[in-house]
C-alpha positions, 0 to 999 in steps of 0.5 A: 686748149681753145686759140686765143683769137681777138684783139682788143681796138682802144680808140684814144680820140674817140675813148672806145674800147671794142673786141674783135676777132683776129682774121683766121688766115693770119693767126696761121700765118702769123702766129702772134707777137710780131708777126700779127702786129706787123700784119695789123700794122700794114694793114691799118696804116696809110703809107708815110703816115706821121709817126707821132700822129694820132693815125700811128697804131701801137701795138702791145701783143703777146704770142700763143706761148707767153706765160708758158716757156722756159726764160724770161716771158716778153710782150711786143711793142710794135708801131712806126718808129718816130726815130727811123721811120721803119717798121718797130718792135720792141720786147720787153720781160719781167713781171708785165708780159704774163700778167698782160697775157693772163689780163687779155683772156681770149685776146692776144693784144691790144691795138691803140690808135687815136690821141686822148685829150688828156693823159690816161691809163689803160687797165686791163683785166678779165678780157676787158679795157677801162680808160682812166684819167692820169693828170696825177701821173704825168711827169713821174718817172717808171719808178714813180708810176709802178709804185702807184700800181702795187696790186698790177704789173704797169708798163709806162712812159717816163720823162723822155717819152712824155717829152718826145724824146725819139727814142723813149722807152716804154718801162715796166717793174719800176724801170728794171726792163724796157720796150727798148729800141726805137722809140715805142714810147715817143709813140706812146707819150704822143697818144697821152697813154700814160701807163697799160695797167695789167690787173689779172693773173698770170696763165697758170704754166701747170696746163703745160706742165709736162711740156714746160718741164722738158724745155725748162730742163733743156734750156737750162742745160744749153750753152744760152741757158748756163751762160744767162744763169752765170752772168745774164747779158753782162758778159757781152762787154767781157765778150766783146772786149775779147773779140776786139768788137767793143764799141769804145771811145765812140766807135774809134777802138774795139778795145776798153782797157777799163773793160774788166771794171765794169763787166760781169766780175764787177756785177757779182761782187756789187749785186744785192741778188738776182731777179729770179733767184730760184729760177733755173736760169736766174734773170739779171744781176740787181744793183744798188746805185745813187739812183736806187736800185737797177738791174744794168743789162749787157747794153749798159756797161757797153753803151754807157761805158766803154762808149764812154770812156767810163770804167767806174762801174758804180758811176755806169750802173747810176747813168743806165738808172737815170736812163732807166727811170726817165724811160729812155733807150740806153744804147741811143743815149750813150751814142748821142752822148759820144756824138757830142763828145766828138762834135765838142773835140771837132768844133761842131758846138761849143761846149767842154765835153770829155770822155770819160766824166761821168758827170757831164755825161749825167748832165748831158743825159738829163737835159736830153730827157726833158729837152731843157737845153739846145743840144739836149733838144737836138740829141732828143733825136738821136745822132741823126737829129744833132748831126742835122742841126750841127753836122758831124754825121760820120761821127757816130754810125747809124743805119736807118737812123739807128745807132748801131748797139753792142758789136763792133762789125769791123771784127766780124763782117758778118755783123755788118751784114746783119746791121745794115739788113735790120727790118729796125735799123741798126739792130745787134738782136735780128742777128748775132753772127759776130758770136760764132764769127768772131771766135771761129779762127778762120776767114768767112765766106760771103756765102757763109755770112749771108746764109747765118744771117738770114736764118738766124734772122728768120729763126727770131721772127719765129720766136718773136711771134711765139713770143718767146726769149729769143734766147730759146733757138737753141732748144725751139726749132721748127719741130718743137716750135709746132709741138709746142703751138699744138699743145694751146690748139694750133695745127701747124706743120714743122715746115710751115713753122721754119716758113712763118719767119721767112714770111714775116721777115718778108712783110715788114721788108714790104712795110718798109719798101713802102715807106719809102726805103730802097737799097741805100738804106741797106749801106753801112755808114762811112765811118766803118770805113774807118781803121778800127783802133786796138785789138786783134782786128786793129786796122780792120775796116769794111770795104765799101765795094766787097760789102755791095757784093755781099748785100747783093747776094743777100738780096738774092739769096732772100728773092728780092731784086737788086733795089732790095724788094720782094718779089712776086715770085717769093710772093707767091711762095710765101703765101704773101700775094694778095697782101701788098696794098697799091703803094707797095712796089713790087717787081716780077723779077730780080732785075726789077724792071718789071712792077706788078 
């Protein structure tokens, strides 16, 4: 089976589309998914470039495995996010990313720069591009634009992303699945692409049959795979209830007593069927709600729930469906909704707002989508955005200007290393280590906590590369990870794959340094210094000074020096030397005295 090697250019501005061939180092290097779009990304974009301009890159790229492996099949998003500033990628299942794969032919992805004057679509299909106007399409919402494409797979931009909002999602199969974090589709709305349209087939998995066989079987049988086909990600609120790390109230308890209301018991007695519902691991549970049907996942119940004070299930199963068709990232409007609950309790604005009403909430979110009122405008930035207009920043925690997202890290110090050491700011998907932390019964070391951090961090930039469901570590490891890129024509060795996630992980901490971000950013926001409230891990809170010391040994555990850059040491270790541009600082030692 021939490499997929090319990439597709669309030029918004000038409306050309172009094929090129990938680099040959980088697909060795990189493999695919994020880490070619992170090598396309510092490559093509000057340093502090807006991220709104027409200059900002996006990205949607598959990997050499999409349409292949076991469980759900992703694509990734990746630009500069307009909410944080960082490197951003976002991923995002269901029916478009197969569909993408088998729509590009020889070509991996599509990069899209530029600015239409109009609205437009992008239709793919037999390896080629089309641009189309879309006058007619703007201002509907995910749901709307799929039913306008019964015969394609679409990803999309709704209300939010059209609006600006800074952290838009970009939306597929009518809203049920979303390039979520980050604000992938602010860029999107930004450039006027209104929709991509995947108009091919999806690759015919029988050209891996017997490899796919033995890994559909594998997965099934692992601890992920029967967790994800008894209740999907929706056990992460029973989950997280449990351990005492369920972000309630607005971050100030890791209990909701509402908790069972709105978790997986709820989910099955409410859903009409399960996406894949012949699949051995069945994808999410689907949901009648007043905004139609919706498939709520984990982020949802916690986010929009118990961060809400909310135990209605049917009321946060209709709030994640107004989010999901207006394309908007549940986990940051769920914060900047308690933000503003907070900000009303401490006089911060002057509105009536509450835990726990729903119909306020339902508001607040609608004004935020379409930027209709003062504080919807100023939330349409996330907490950061409201807290510069109002102030209250210690109300909600963020990292890198990202709310943190469905753990807690006041249970598990583990995660609060892996937040504030996120290449996309605070980010539960980078590293889960409260999972084993939480439930281990005894006390971690720092040692512990850096090393699970940094594998598990390396081991996901592996598999978003591939690209493939990072659910999947535990039946893809560096062994069977080159088996598998043997099998579609790579030839690269088991340790070369366990050094190809060290080596991304490395050049988007390059993207970033060059943007500007050093070790504050790495510093976790002074509201967890706060005791947290209820629970096992009642008055548990970080202490400033042990979290330094951790954040230290990080550094040098990873070869970086004390102001968290990469080295030229771990450079040339990872094959990375000549590959930072003038505007990237990089030191010769640990200490960081000394700049090549």
């Amino acid at each position: 089976m021939p490499i997929v090697d090319r990439i597709l250019r669309i030029d918004l501005t000038a409306g050309s589309v172009t094929s090129e061939e990938i680099p040959e180092p980088w697909l060795e290097r990189y493999v695919g998914g994020k880490g070619i779009g992170a090598r396309y990304l510092y490559e093509e974009l000057e340093a502090r470039v807006d991220p709104h301009a027409p200059a900002n890159v996006l990205a949607f790229v598959v990997g050499p495995l999409t349409g292949y492996t076991p469980g759900d099949q992703r694509y990734a998003a990746i630009t500069k996010s307009p909410l944080t500033g960082t490197f951003l990628d976002s991923y995002a299942g269901g029916t478009f990313p197969a569909r993408l794969a088998g729509s590009l032919g020889e070509h991996m992805g599509v990069l899209v720069t530029g600015e239409a004057d109009e609205p437009v679509v992008l239709s793919i299909e037999d390896g080629e591009g089309y641009l189309e106007a879309a006058d007619d399409l703007w201002g509907l919402d995910a749901a709307e634009t799929c039913e306008r494409f019964p015969d394609a797979a679409v990803a999309c931009v709704g209300p939010a992303g059209e609006a600006g909002v800074q952290y838009a999602t970009i939306a597929s199969d009518g809203g049920d699945h979303h390039a979520g974090r980050g604000g992938a589709g602010t860029v999107m709305g930004a450039k006027q692409l209104k929709a991509v349209v995947a108009r091919g087939r999806e690759p015919d998995p029988d050209r891996l049959a017997d490899l796919r066989a033995a890994y559909v079987d594998a997965f099934a049988d692992s601890d992920a795979g029967r967790w994800l086909a008894a209740s999907d990600t929706l056990e992460t609120v029973d989950f997280a209830n449990e351990v005492g790390a369920l972000p309630t109230r607005g971050w100030q308890e890791g209990r909701f007593e509402g908790a069972d209301r709105i978790g997986i018991e709820q989910a099955r007695e409410r859903a009409n069927e399960r996406e894949r519902p012949d699949d051995p691991v069945p994808g999410g549970f689907r949901i009648d709600s007043d905004e139609g049907e919706s498939v709520p996942r984990g982020a949802t119940p916690i986010s929009l729930g118990a961060g809400l004070g909310i135990d209605d299930f049917d009321a946060v199963a209709t709030l994640g469906a107004v989010c999901d068709r207006l394309a908007m990232d549940v986990i940051t409007a769920g914060n900047a909704v308690a933000w503003a609950i907070l900000a009303s309790q401490e006089g911060l604005i002057d509105r009536d707002l509450e835990f726990g009403d729903e119909t306020a909430a339902r508001r607040l979110i609608e004004e935020i989508a379409h930027r209709s009122s003062p504080l919807g405008d100023a939330l349409a930035g996330g907490v950061g955005g409201a807290a510069d207009r109002f102030g209250g920043d210690e109300l909600i925690p963020t990292v890198k200007g990202m709310e943190l997202s469905s753990y807690d890290p006041r249970s598990a110090e583990a995660m609060a290393l892996a937040y504030a050491t996120s290449d996309r700011g605070a980010c539960h998907r980078r590293a889960r280590p409260v999972e084993l932390e939480a439930v281990s019964g005894e006390e971690w070391s720092a040692d512990r906590r850096i090393s699970t951090v940094i594998a598990e961090q390396n081991r996901r930039a592996v598999l978003w590369s591939l690209v493939a469901d990072d659910f999947l570590e535990e039946v893809i490891d560096p062994e069977s990870g080159a088996e598998w890129l043997g099998a579609v024509g790579y030839d690269i060795a088991p340790e070369e794959v366990a050094r190809v996630g060290e080596r991304i992980w490395t050049l988007v901490r390059l993207f970033n340094v060059r943007e500007g971000f050093t070790r504050e950013d790495d510093e976790l926001p002074a509201a967890l210094t706060d005791p947290l409230e209820g629970g096992p891990h009642d008055g548990a809170a970080i202490d400033p000074d042990a979290f330094e010391a951790v954040l230290e040994g990080y550094y040098a555990a990873r070869g970086w020096d004390r102001r968290g850059r990469p080295t030229s040491d771990l450079l040339s270790r990872l094959d990375l030397t000549g590959v930072p541009d003038g505007e990237t600082p990089v030191p010769e030692g640990p200490d960081g005295r000394t700049e090549g």
